[in-house]
NULUMTI-114859 format. One record per residue (C-alpha): residue in three letters; x, y, z. Coordinates in steps of 0.02 Angstrom, whole numbers, padded with zeros to 5 digits, always signed. Example, Ala and Ser with C-alpha at 12.3 -4.5 7.8 and 13.67 -1.06 7.14 Angstrom:
<nodes>
ALA+00615-00225+00390/SER+00684-00053+00357/
</nodes>
This chain:
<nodes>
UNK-02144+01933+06143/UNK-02265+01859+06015/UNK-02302+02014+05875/UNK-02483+02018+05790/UNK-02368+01974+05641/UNK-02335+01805+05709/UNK-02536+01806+05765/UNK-02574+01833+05607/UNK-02465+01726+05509/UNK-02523+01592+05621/UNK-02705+01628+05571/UNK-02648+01616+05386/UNK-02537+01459+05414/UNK-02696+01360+05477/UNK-02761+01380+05312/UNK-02624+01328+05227/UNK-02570+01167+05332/UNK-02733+01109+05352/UNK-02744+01071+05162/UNK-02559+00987+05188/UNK-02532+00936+05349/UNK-02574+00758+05302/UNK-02437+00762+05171/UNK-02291+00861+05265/UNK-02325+00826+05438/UNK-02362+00642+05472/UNK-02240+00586+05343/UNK-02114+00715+05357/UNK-01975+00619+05379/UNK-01988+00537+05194/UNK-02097+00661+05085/UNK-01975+00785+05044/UNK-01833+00693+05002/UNK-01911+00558+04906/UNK-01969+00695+04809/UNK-01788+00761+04795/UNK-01750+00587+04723/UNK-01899+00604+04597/UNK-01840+00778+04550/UNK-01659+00699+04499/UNK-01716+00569+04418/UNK-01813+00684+04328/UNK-01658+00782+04292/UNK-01565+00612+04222/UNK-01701+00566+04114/UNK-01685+00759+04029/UNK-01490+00740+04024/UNK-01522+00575+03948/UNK-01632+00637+03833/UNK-01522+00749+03782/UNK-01390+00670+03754/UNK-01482+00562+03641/UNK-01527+00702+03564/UNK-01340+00765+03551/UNK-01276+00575+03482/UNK-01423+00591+03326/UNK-01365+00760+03292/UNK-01176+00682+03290/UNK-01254+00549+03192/UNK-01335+00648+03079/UNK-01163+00753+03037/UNK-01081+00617+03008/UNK-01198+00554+02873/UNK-01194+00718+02798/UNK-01013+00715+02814/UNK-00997+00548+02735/UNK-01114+00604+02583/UNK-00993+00763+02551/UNK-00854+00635+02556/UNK-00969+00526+02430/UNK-00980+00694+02347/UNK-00808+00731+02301/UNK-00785+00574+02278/UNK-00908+00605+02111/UNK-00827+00780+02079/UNK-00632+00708+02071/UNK-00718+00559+01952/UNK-00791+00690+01844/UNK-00617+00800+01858/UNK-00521+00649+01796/UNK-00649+00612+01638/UNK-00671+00797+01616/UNK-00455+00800+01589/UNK-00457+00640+01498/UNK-00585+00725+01387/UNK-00461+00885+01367/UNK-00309+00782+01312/UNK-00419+00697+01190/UNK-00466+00890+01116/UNK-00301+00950+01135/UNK-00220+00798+01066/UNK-00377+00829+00907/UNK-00315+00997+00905/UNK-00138+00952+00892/UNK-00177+00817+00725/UNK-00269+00953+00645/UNK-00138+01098+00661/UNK-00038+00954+00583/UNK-00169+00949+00428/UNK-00180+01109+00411/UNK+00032+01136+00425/UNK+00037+00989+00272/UNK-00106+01066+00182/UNK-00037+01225+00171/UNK+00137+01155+00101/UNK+00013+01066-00016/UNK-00049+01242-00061/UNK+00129+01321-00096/UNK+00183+01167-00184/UNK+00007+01192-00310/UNK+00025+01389-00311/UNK+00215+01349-00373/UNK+00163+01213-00498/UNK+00010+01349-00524/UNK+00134+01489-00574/UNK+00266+01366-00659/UNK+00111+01324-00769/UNK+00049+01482-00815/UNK+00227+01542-00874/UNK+00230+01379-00983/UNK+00064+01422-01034/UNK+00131+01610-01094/UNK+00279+01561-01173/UNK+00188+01455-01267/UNK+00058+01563-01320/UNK+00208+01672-01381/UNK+00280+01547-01464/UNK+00115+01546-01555/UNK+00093+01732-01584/UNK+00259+01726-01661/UNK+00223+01560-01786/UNK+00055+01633-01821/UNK+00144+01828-01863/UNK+00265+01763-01973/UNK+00145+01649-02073/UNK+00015+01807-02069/UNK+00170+01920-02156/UNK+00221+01781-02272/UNK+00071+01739-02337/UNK+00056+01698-02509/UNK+00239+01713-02543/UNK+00271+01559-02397/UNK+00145+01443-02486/UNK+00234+01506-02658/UNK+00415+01446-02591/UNK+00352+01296-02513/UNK+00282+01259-02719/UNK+00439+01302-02792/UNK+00551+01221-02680/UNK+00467+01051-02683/UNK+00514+00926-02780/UNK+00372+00885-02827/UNK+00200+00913-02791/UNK+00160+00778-02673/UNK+00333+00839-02596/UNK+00242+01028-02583/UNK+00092+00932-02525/UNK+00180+00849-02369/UNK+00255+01012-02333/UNK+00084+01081-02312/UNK+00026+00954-02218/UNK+00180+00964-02107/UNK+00149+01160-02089/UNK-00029+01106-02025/UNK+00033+00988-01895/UNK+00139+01122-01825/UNK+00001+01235-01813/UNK-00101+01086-01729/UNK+00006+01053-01610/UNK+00047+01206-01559/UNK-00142+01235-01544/UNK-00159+01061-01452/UNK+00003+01102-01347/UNK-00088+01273-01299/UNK-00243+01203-01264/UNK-00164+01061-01159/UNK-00077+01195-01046/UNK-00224+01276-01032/UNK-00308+01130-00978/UNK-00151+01088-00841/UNK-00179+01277-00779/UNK-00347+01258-00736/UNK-00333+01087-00651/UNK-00201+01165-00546/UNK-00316+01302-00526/UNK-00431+01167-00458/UNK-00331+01096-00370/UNK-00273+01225-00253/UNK-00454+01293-00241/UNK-00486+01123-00167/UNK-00332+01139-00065/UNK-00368+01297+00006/UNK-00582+01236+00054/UNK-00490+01099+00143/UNK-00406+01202+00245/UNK-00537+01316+00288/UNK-00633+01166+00342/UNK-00472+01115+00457/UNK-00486+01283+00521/UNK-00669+01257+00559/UNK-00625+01107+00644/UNK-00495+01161+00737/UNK-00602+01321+00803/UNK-00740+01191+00851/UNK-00619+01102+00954/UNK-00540+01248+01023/UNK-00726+01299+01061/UNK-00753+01127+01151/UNK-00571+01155+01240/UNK-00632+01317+01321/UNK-00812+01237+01362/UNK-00683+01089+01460/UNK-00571+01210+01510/UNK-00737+01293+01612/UNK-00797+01138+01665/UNK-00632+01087+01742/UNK-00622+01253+01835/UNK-00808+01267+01893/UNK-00782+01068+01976/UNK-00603+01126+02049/UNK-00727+01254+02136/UNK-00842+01121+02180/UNK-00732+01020+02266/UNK-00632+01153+02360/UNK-00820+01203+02413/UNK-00854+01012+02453/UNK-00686+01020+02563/UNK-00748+01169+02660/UNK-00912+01093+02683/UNK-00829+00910+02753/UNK-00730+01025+02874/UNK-00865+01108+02944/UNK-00934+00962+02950/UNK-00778+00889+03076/UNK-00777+01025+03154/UNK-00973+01014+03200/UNK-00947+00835+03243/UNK-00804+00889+03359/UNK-00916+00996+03438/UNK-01040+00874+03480/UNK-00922+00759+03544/UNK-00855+00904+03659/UNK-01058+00935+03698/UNK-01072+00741+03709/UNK-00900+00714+03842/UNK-00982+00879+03956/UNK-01163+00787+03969/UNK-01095+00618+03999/UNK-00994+00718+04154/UNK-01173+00772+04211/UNK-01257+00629+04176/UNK-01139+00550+04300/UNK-01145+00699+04409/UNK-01337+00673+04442/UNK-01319+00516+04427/UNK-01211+00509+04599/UNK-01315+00655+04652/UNK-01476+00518+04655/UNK-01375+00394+04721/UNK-01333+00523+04882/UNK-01506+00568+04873/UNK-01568+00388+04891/UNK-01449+00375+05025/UNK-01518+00508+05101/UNK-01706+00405+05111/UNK-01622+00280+05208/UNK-01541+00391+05308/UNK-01684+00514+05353/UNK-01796+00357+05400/UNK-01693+00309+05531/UNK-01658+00455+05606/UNK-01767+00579+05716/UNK-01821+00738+05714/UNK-01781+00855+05856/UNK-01915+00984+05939/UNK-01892+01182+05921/UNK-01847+01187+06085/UNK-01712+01065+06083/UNK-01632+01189+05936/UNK-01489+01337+06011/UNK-01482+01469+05892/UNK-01307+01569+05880/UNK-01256+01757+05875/UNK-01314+01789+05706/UNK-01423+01672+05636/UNK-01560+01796+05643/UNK-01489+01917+05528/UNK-01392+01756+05421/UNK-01573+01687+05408/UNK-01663+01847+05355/UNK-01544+01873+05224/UNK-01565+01710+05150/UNK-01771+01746+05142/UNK-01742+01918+05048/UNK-01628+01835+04952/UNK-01753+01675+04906/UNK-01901+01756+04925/UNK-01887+01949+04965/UNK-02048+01970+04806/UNK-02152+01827+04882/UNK-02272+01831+04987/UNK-02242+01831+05179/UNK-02298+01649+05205/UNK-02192+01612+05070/UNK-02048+01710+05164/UNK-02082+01610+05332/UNK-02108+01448+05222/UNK-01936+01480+05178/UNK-01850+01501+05339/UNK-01966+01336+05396/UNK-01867+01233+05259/UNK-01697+01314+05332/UNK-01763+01273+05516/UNK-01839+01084+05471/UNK-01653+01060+05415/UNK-01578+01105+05599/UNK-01710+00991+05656/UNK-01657+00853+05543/UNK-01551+00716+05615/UNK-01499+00720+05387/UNK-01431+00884+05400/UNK-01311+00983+05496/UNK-01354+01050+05661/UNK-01345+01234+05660/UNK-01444+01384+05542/UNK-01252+01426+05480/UNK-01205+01253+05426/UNK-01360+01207+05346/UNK-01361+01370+05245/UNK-01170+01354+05194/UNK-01185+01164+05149/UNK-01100+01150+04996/UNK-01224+01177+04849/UNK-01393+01189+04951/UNK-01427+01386+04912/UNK-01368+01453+04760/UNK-01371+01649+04845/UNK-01239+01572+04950/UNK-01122+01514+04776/UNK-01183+01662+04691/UNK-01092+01794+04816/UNK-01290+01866+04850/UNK-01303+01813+05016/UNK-01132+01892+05083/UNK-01171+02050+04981/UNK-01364+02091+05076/UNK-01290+02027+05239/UNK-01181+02181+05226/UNK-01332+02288+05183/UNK-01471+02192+05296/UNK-01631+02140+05238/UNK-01805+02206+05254/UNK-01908+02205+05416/UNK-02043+02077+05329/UNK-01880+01966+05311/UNK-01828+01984+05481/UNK-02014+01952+05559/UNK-02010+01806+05443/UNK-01848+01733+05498/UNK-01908+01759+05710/UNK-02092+01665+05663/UNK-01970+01501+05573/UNK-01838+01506+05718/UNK-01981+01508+05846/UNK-02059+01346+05739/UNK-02198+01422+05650/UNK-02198+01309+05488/UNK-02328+01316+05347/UNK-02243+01199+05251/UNK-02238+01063+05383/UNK-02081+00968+05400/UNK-02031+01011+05223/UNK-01843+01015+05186/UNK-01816+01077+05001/UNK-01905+01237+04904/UNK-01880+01270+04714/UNK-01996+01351+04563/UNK-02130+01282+04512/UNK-02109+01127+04378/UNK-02248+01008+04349/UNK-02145+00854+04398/UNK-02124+00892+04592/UNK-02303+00872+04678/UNK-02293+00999+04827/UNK-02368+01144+04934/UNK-02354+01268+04798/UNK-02345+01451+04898/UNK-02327+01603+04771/UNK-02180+01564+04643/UNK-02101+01419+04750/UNK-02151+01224+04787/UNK-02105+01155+04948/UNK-02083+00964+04960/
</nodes>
């Protein structure tokens, strides 16, 4: 019994075809699947792409990996002058603790010669106080002996003068230990500013040491840093090699895809097409085929629906493809509801009645499509009847 859905579909599907039916009737048995083939190589050239895109990123990482290595390269260099430069210090510091240990036995050995002096220096001043007392008590009475007791007076004359040189060499004497004091004094006041300039030195250089000392920890850092860097940096090339090995296994995947698909253009040229009539449908079909519309196409339009269970139908019909509505929908990787579990999963709930009137206009040959055998989404590169979301080609 023909329903006014199948009258009306048919009214709608003259519309449709007669805008197509030069492209998917008369040269049915080629169209689609040299457009199959374009849509593969399509795919290669995007997985080729890619993975050129994936070897310059590789690339790329292992330039930046190779400047890091460059890097640390510099960094150790550095580290090695940077400790050269810190024995040098240390070694600098070492010479002028060694100054500074002599200079200040230099300073004992003055403050000792210093004190040995100034006791000289007292006893002889005492020596003097004592000369000086007993001529100051004498007095006259001295000079008076000295007269009377010489033998003469030039005798009591070089006694005088004698006296004299006494006193002026105990004044000289004096004087020159004075003298010896305060060049000793001297002396260790210029010891002592030499040290505090070895002490100035040797702060500078333990100033410089810590300065080193910072440097040499802050490029440790570096480096360690640099290290972490270059390993992220393996590990990112790793990663694109792993990215690199699974496109080259699709890359060869499509690649035999195309060459099954191009197989397929031979194949489908030489073989015929058989009528509706010649096709005998099995116990459920109808409900396997409905399910496979909602699945594809349960939001589409209804033409799109029957366009759907035309493509299923064209492949019965198809010398290409297997002979039954079951096999062709099962082939392996032909309707990804069928991979998916989908298609098992609405077969136990059913699908709606617009699937089901769909799925009895296909199996009785209604076609809008034409002989069309393969539906996708829309992409610019696959030239097609376009019907709602889906191209048909």
């Amino acid at each position: 019994m023909l329903h006014w859905g199948a009258t009306r579909y048919n009214l709608i599907a003259c519309a449709v075809s007669a805008a197509v039916a030069l492209t998917c009737v008369f040269s049915s048995a080629q169209t689609p699947v040299f457009a199959s083939v374009e849509s593969t190589s399509q795919k290669i050239k995007d997985a080729e792409k890619l993975k050129k895109e994936t070897e310059e990123m590789k690339e790329a990482t292992e330039q930046k990996k190779e400047g890091l290595k460059d890097q640390k390269q510099e960094l150790e260099s550095y580290l090695s002058e940077l400790n050269d430069n810190l024995t040098q210090i240390t070694e600098n510091i070492n010479d002028i603790e060694d100054k500074i240990t002599a200079k200040q036995v230099e300073i004992e050995a003055a403050q000792t010669e210093l004190e040995n002096a100034r006791a000289e220096e007292k006893n002889q001043y005492e020596l003097m106080k004592k000369r000086i007392k007993f001529m100051y008590e004498r007095g006259d009475k001295t000079i008076l002996t000295t007269f009377f007791s010489s033998h003469s007076y030039a005798d009591f004359l070089n006694k005088t003068e004698y006296i004299d040189r006494i006193e002026d060499y105990d004044k000289k004497m004096y004087d020159n230990l004075i003298q010896i004091r305060k060049d000793i004094e001297d002396k260790e006041t210029g010891l002592k500013t030499e040290e505090e300039q070895l002490q100035s030195l040797k702060k500078q250089a333990q100033n410089e040491e810590m300065k080193v000392n910072n440097l040499v920890t802050s490029t440790n850092g570096s480096i360690a840093q640099t290290d972490g860097q270059i390993s992220a940096a393996e590990l990112e090339t790793a990663a694109y090699e792993a990215e690199l090995k699974a496109q080259e296994e699709n890359l060869a995947a499509l690649k035999k895809q195309l060459a099954e698909e191009q197989a397929m253009i031979a194949k489908a040229s030489k073989m015929s097409w058989r009528d509706i009539s010649e096709v005998e449908f099995q116990e459920g079909d109808r409900d396997l085929l409905a399910c496979l519309i909602y699945c594809e196409a349960g939001n589409q339009p209804y033409v799109g629906q029957v366009a759907v269970g035309a493509v299923v139908i064209n492949r019965v019909r198809s010398a290409a493809f297997p002979n039954s509505v079951s096999t062709v929908i099962y082939q392996n990787r032909q309707f990804s509801p069928v991979g998916s579990g989908r298609l098992a999963t609405r077969l136990a709930l059913g699908a709606t009645s617009s699937c089901y009137q769909a799925a009895d206009e296909a199996m009785r040959g209604a076609t809008p499509v034409g002989n069309c055998l393969y539906f996708r989404t829309v992409i610019p590169e696959i030239n097609g009847t376009i019907i709602g979301d889906h191209v048909f080609y």
